[in-house]
C-alpha positions as semicolon CSV with decimal commas, in nm:
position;residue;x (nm);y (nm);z (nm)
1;X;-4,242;-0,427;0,348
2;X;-4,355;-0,296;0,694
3;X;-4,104;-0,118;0,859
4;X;-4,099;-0,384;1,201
5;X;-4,025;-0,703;0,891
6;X;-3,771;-0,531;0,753
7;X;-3,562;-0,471;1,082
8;X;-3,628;-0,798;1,227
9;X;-3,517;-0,928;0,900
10;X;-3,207;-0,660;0,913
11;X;-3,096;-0,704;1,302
12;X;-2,829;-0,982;1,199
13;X;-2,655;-0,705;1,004
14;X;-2,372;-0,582;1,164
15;X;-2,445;-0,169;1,238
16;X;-2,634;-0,128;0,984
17;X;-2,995;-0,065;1,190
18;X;-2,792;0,129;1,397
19;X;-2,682;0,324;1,179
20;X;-3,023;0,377;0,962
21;X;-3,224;0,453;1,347
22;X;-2,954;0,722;1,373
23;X;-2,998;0,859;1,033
24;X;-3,402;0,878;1,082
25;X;-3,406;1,002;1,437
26;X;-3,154;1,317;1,306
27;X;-3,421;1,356;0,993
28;X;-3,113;1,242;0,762
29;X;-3,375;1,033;0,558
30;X;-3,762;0,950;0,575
31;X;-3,948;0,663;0,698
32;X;-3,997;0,554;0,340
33;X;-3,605;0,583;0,239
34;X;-3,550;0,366;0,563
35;X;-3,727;0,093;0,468
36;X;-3,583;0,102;0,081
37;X;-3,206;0,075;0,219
38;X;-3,307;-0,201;0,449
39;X;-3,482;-0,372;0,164
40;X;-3,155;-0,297;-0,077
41;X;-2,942;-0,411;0,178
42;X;-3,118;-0,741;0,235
43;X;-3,130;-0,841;-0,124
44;X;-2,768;-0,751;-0,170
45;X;-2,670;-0,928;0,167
46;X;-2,818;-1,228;-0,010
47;X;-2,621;-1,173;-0,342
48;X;-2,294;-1,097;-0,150
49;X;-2,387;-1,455;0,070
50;X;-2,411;-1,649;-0,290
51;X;-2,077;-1,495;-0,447
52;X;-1,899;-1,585;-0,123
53;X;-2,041;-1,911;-0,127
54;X;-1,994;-1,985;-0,519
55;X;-1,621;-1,866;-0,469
56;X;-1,567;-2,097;-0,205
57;X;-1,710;-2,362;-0,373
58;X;-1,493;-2,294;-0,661
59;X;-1,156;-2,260;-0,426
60;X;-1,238;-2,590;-0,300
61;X;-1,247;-2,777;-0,626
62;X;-0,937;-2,585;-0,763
63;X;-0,788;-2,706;-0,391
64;X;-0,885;-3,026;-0,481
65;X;-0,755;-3,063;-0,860
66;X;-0,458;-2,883;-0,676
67;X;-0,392;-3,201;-0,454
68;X;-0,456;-3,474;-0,723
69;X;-0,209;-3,311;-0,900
70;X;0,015;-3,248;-0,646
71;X;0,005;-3,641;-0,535
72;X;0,106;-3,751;-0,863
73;X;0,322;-3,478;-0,993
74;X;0,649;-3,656;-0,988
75;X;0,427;-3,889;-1,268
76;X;0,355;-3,666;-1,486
77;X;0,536;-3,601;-1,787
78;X;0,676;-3,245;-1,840
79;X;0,539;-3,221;-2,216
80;X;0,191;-3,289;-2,048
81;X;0,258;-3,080;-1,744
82;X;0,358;-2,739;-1,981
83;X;0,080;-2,857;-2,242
84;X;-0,211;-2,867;-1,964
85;X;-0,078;-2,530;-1,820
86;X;-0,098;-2,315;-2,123
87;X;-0,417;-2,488;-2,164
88;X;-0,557;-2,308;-1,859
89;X;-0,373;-1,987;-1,974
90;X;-0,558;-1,987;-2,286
91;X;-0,879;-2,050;-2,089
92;X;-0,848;-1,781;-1,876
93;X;-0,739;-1,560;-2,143
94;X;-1,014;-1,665;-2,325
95;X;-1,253;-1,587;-2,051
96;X;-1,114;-1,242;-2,000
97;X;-1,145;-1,177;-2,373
98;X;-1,522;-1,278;-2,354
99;X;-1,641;-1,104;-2,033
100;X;-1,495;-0,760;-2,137
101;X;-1,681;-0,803;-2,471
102;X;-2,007;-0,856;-2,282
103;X;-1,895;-0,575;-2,057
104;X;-1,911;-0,809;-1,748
105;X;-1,713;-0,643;-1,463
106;X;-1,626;-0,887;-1,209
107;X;-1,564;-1,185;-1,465
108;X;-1,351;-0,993;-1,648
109;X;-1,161;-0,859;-1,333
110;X;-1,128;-1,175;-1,173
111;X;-1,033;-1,360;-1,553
112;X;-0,753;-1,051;-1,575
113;X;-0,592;-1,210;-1,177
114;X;-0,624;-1,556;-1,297
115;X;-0,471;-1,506;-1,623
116;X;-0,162;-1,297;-1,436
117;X;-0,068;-1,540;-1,169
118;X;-0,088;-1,877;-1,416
119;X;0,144;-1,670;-1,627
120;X;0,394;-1,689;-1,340
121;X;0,341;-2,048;-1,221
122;X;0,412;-2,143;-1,612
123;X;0,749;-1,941;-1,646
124;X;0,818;-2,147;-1,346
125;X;0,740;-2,469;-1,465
126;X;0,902;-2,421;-1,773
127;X;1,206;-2,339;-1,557
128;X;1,180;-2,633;-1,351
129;X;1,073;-2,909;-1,665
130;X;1,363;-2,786;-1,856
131;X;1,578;-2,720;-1,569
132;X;1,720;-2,360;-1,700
133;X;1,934;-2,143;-1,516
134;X;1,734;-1,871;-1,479
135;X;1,688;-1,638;-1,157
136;X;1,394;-1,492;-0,996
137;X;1,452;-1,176;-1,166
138;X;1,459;-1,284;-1,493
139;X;1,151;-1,465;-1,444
140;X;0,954;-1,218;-1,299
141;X;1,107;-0,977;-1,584
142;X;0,977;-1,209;-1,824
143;X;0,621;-1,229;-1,622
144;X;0,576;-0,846;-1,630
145;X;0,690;-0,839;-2,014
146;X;0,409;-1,099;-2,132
147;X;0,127;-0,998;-1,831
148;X;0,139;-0,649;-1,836
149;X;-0,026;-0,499;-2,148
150;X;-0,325;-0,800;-2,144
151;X;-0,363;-0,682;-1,746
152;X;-0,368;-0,313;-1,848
153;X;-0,606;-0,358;-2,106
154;X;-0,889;-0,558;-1,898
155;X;-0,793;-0,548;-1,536
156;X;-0,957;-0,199;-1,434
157;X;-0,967;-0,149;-1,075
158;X;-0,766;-0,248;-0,786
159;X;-0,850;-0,579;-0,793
160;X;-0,524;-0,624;-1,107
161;X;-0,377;-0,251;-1,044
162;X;-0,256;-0,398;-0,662
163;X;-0,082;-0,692;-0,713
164;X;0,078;-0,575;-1,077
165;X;0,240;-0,297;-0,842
166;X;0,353;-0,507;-0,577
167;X;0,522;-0,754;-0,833
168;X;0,665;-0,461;-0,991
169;X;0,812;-0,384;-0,675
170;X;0,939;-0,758;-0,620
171;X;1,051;-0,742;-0,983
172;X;1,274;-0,394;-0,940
173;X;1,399;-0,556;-0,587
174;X;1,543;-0,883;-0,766
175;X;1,686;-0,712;-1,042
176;X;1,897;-0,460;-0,829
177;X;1,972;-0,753;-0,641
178;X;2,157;-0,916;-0,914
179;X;2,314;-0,595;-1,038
180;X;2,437;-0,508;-0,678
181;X;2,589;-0,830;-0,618
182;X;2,830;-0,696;-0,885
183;X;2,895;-0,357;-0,841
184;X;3,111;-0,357;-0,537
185;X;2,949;-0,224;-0,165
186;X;3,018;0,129;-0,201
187;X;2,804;0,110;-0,584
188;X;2,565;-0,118;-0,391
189;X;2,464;0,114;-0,081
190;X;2,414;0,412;-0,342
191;X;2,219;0,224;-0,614
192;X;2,007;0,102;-0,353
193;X;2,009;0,439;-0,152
194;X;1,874;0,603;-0,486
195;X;1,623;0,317;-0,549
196;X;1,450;0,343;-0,199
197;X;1,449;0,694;-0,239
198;X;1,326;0,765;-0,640
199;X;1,060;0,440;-0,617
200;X;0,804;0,594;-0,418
201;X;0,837;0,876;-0,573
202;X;0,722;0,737;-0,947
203;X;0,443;0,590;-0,780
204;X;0,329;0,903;-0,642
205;X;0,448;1,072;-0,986
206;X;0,230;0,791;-1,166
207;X;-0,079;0,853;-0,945
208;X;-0,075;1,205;-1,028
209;X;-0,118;1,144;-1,387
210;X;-0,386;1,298;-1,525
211;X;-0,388;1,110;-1,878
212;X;-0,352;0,764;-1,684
213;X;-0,698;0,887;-1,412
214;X;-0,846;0,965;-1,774
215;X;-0,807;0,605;-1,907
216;X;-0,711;0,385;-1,517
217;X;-0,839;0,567;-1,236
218;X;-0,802;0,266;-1,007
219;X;-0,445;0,236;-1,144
220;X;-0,358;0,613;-1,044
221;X;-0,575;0,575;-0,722
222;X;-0,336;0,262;-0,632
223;X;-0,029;0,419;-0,737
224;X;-0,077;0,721;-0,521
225;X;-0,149;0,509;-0,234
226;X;0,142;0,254;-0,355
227;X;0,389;0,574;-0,295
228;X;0,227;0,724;-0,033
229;X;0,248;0,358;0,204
230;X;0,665;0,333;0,055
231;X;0,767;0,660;0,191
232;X;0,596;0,591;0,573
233;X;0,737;0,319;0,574
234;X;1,092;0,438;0,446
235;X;1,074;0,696;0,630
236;X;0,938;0,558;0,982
237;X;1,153;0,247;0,959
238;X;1,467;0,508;0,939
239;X;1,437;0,655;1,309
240;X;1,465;0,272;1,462
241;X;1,864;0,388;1,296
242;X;1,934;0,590;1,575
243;X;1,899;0,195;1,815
244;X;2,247;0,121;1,549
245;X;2,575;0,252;1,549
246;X;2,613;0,355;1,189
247;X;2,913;0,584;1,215
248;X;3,196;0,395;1,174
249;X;3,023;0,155;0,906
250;X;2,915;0,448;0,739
251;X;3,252;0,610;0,736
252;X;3,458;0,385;0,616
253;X;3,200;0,220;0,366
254;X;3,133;0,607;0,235
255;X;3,497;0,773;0,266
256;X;3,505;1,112;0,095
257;X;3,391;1,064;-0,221
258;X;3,097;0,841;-0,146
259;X;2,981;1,072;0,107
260;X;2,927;1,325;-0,124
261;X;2,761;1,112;-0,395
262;X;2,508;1,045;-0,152
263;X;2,412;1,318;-0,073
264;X;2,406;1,456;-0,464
265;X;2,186;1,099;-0,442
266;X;1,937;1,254;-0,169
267;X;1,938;1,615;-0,309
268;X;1,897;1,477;-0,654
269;X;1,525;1,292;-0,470
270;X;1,417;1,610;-0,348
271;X;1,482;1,840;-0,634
272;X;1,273;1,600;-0,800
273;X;0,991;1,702;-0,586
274;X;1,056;2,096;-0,616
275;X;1,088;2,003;-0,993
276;X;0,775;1,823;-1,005
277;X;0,557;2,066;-0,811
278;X;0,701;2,362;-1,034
279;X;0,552;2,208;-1,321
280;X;0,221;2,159;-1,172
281;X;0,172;2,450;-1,032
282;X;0,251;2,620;-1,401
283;X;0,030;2,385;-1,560
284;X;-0,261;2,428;-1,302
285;X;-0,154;2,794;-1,144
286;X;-0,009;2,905;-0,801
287;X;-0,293;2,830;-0,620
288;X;-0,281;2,426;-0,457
289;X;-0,233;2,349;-0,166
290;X;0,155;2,276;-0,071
291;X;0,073;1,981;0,199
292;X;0,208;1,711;-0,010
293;X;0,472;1,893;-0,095
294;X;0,587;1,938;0,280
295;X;0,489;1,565;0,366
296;X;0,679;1,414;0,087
297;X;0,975;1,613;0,168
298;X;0,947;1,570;0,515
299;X;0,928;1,181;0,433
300;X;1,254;1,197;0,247
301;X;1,445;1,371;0,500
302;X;1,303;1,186;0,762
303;X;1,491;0,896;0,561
304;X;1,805;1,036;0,545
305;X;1,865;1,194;0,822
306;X;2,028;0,911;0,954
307;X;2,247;0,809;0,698
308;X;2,377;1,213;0,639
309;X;2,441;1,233;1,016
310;X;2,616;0,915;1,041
311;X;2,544;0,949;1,437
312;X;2,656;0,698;1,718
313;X;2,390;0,492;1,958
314;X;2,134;0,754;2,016
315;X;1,880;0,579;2,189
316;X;1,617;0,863;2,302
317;X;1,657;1,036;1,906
318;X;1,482;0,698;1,772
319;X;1,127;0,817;1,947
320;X;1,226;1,161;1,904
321;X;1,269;1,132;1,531
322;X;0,973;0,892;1,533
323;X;0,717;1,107;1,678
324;X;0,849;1,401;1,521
325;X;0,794;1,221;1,171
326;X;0,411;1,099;1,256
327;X;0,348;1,431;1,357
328;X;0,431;1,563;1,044
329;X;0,227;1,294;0,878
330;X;-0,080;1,381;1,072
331;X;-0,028;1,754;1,028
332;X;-0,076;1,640;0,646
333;X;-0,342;1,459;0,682
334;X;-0,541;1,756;0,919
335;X;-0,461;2,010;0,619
336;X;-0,607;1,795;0,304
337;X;-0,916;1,665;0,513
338;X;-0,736;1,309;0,538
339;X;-0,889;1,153;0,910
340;X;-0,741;0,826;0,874
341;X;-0,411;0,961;0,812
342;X;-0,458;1,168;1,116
343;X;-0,616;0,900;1,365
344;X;-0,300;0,623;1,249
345;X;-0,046;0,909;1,320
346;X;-0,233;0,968;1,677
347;X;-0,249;0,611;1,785
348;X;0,122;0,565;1,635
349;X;0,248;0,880;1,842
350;X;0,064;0,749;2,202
351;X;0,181;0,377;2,125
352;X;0,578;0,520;2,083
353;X;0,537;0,734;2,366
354;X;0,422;0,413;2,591
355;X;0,720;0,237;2,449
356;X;0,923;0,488;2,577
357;X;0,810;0,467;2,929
358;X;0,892;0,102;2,914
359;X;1,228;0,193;2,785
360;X;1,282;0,419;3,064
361;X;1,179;0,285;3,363
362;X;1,301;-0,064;3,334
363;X;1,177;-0,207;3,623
364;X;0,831;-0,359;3,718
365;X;0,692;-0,117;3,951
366;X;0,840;0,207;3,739
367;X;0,716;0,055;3,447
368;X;0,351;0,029;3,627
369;X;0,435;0,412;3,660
370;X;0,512;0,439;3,328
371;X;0,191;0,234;3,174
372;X;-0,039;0,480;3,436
373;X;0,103;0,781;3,246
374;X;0,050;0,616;2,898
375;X;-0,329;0,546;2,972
376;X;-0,420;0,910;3,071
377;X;-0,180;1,049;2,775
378;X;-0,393;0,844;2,563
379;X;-0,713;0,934;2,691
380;X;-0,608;1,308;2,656
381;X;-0,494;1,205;2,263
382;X;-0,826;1,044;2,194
383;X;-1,015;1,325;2,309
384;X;-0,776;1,553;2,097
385;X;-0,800;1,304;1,857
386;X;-1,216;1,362;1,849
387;X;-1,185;1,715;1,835
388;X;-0,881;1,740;1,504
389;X;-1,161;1,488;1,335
390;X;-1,471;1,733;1,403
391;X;-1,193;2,048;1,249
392;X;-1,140;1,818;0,960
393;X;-1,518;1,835;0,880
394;X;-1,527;2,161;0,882
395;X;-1,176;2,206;0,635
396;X;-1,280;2,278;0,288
397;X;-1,022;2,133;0,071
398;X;-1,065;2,077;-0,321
399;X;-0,857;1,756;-0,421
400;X;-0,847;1,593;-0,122
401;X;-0,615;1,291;-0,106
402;X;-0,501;1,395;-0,446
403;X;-0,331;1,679;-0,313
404;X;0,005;1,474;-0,223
């Protein structure tokens, strides 16, 4: 293939002759490698093109068999409703069975999904045929128990690792629900103070595993990032506390006693850390890095800052605390060679610092003022941006992302 067929048959790819005319002007690769990537690329554009078009062909008649169903539902007996169902549960377990035997990836991946959701929209038609009493978190309880070990066993990357931890998450959040409708409020804001706090941190606990990344390393992979996406958000969501006026709640839901179970609750979260890095770090010697020690930390007692100072409407601390957080998350992300960690915290920090301006100058023209200043702060935090991203290049880290 000449090298003027293969571009002209390349230019509806988005960056990708860009990209390659780059690569061969800085001598990255040869005239010869440049025309095997485009010809790669094109055959696997066409591949990709056929999937996408098989799956949608595939969505539209389970849309369809969807509908019919749907339209005569009411119809349908519920002995032939449960008896079709486990029908296509057995299929699809069947199907996973038979691709991981022939070692086919994607089959078996996508076989693993199926089989996981139709195990939760048959728990639920059970429910419904036989009208039990049952509550979301014994069903999903139930869903875990029966899906988990099949999903384990065949669904290998993210594809089953994602969605088994986000229903785990749903799962954990129903059942506390249930228990803390029970337990009284005082109970209730510590049980779910210590879950917010001790969740993330078994993610991050579980992505660290060495003997799962031996056996799952999409599993740990997800996990990590599973933890690492609870504690931002736990602990950004915490500085919008300061808009509240939490004292007097706090106070009298707390008392004395409660007041100091929480905070055994919040020291309890970051011993674990200390605890956890103490056995690394005999296991694997003195020598990692201590980033992700500092950023999970941080995240904690970015959480609970709030809640420990019990402060009145502090309007100005909720950006404070804010930025101060994202700083600390893009400090992290600088030190283990992270750059999108880095380049969310910058746009994060120049998008609260805009907000600010709004909040401040209230009216039209001051808030034209205050938009002005925003635009040349963030031109001054792109550029500063560009340069942290060309001294990440040049930070040698081992571990990476794995260092948290």
């Amino acid at each position: 293939m000449s090298a003027k067929n293969a571009m002209s048959l390349m230019a509806a790819m988005s960056g990708t002759v860009r990209k390659i005319r780059r690569w061969e002007k800085a001598r990255i690769i040869t005239a010869e490698q440049r025309d095997a990537i485009l010809a790669y690329e094109k055959e696997y554009r066409g591949k990709r093109l056929a999937r996408g078009l098989i799956g949608l062909a595939l969505f539209a008649i389970g849309l369809g068999i969807l509908s019919i169903v749907a339209a005569n539902w009411m119809h349908i007996p519920g002995g032939v409703k449960i008896g079709a169902h486990s029908i296509l549960n057995a299929a699809a377990a069947t199907a996973m069975w038979k691709a991981a035997a022939k070692d086919n990836k994607w089959w078996r991946e996508g076989a693993s999904f199926i089989f996981f959701a139709l195990n939760l929209t048959l728990i639920v038609l059970i429910g419904q045929v036989f009208q039990l009493s049952g509550n979301w978190a014994c069903a999903l309880s139930l869903w875990l128990a029966i899906s988990s070990p099949a999903l384990f066993i065949y669904g290998h990357t993210i594809m089953n690792a994602g969605p088994w931890m986000i229903a785990l998450i749903a799962t954990i959040f129903f059942v506390l629900t249930d228990i803390i409708d029970n337990v009284g409020e005082l109970n209730s804001f510590l049980i779910g103070l210590a879950a917010t706090l001790f969740i993330p941190l078994g993610f991050l606990a579980a992505g660290g595993s060495e003997k799962l990344a031996a056996v799952r390393p999409h599993w740990t992979a997800a996990a990590f990032r599973m933890g690492i996406i609870l504690l931002i958000v736990m602990a950004t969501g915490a500085s919008f506390y300061w808009y509240a006026d939490l004292s007097n709640e706090l106070r009298d839901l707390l008392g004395g006693s409660g007041y100091v179970y929480m905070l055994l609750i919040c020291a309890a979260a970051i011993g674990s850390v200390y605890g956890y890095d103490l056995l690394r770090r005999r296991k694997n010697g003195d020598g990692h890095d201590q980033t992700g020690v500092l950023f999970v930390i941080g995240s904690l007692a970015s959480s609970i800052i709030p809640l420990v100072l019990m402060p009145d409407s502090i309007s100005f601390m909720a950006a404070v605390h804010f930025i101060a957080y994202w700083v600390l998350v893009g400090y992290a992300g600088y030190r283990i060679g992270w750059d999108q960690l880095v380049s969310h915290a910058i746009t994060l920090i120049t998008l609260r610092i805009i907000a600010v301006y709004v909040e401040l100058f209230g009216g039209l023209l001051l808030t034209g003022f205050g938009l002005i200043g925003g635009g040349v702060l963030l031109l001054v935090t792109v550029r500063a941006a560009r340069w942290v991203q060309r001294s990440i290049k040049q930070v040698s880290y081992e571990g990476g992302e794995d260092a948290i």
